[in-house]
C-alpha positions in Angstrom: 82.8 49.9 153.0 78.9 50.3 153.1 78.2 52.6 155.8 74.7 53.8 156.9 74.7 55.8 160.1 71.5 57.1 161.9 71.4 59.6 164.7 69.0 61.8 166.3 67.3 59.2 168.3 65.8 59.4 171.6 63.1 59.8 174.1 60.2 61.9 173.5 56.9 62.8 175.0 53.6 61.9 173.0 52.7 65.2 170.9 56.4 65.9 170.5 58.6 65.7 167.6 61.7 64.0 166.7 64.3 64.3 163.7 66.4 61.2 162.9 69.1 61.7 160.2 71.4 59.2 158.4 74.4 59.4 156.7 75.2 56.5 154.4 78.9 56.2 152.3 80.5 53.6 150.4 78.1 53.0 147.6 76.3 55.5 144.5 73.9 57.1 146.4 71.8 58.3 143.9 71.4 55.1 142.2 69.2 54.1 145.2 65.8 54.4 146.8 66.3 55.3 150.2 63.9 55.8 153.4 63.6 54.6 156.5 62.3 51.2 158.5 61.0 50.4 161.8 60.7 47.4 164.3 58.3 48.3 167.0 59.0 45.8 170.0 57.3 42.4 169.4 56.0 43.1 165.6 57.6 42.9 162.3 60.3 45.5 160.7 58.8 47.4 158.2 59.1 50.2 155.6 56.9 53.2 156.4 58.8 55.5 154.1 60.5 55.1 150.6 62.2 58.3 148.6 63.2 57.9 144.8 66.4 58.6 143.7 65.8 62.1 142.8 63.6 62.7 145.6 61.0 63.5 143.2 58.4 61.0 145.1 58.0 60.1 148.5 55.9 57.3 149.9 54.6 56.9 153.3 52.7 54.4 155.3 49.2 55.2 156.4 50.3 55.2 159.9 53.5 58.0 159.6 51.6 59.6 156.4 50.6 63.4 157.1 53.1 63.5 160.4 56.0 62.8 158.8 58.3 64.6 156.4 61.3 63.1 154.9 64.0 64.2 151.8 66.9 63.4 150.8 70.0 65.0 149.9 71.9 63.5 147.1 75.1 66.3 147.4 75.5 65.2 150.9 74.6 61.3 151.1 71.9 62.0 154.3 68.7 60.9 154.4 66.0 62.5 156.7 63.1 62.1 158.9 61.4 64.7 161.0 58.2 62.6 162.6 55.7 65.0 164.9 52.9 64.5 167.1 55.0 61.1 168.4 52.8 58.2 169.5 52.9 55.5 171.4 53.0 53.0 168.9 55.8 55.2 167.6 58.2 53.9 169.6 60.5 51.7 167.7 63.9 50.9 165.9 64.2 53.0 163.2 66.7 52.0 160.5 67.9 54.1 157.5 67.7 52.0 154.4 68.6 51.6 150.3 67.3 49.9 148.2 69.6 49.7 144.4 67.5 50.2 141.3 64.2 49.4 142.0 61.0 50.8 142.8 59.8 52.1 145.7 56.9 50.1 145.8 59.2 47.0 146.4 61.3 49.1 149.0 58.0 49.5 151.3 57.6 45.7 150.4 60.7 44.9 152.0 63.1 45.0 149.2 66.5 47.0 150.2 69.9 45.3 150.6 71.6 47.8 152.9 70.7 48.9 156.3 71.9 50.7 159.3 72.3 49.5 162.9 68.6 51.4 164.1 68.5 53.5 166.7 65.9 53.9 169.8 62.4 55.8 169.2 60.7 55.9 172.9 57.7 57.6 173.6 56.6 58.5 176.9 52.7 59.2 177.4 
């Protein structure tokens, strides 16, 4: 069984930070690009972050990029996301996501196969 689990969800005041972390099981971790997703409400999901396998490269989107920190940890299976000075337009589903054998580039295209349930970004201004 495929599982990908995120926590660390919640509500948060614009200027604050939030840490989201995932947990995913049941498949070769390593052998994927991993990062995380997000569905603001009324717009498209997309990719705004994409780790290698190694976590030798990390891609963000122009909108997360220089807020946002994220890793991975291949002897545990967790994926992570610290995101600070939250903004409105933060607030969002965030899924944790893989992506098997391919590049990144095609991750923050939309190419990944597995997926968690999202949890709830708010941000209160």
């Amino acid at each position: 069984q495929v599982q990908v689990v995120e926590s660390g969800g919640g509500l948060v005041q614009a200027g604050g930070s939030l840490t989201l972390s995932c947990m995913v099981s049941g498949l070769k971790f390593d052998d994927y690009v991993v990062g995380w997703l997000r569905q603001p409400p009324g717009k498209e999901r997309e990719a705004i972050i994409c780790i290698s396998e190694y976590g030798s490269a990390t891609y963000y989107v122009d909108s997360v990029k220089g807020r946002s920190v994220a890793s991975r940890n291949n002897a545990e299976n967790t994926v992570t996301l610290r995101l600070n000075n939250l903004k409105p337009e933060d607030m969002a589903i965030y899924y944790c996501a893989g992506g098997r054998e391919r590049w990144c580039d095609d991750f923050m295209r939309g190419s990944y196969e597995v997926w968690g349930q999202g949890i709830q970004v708010g941000v209160t201004s």
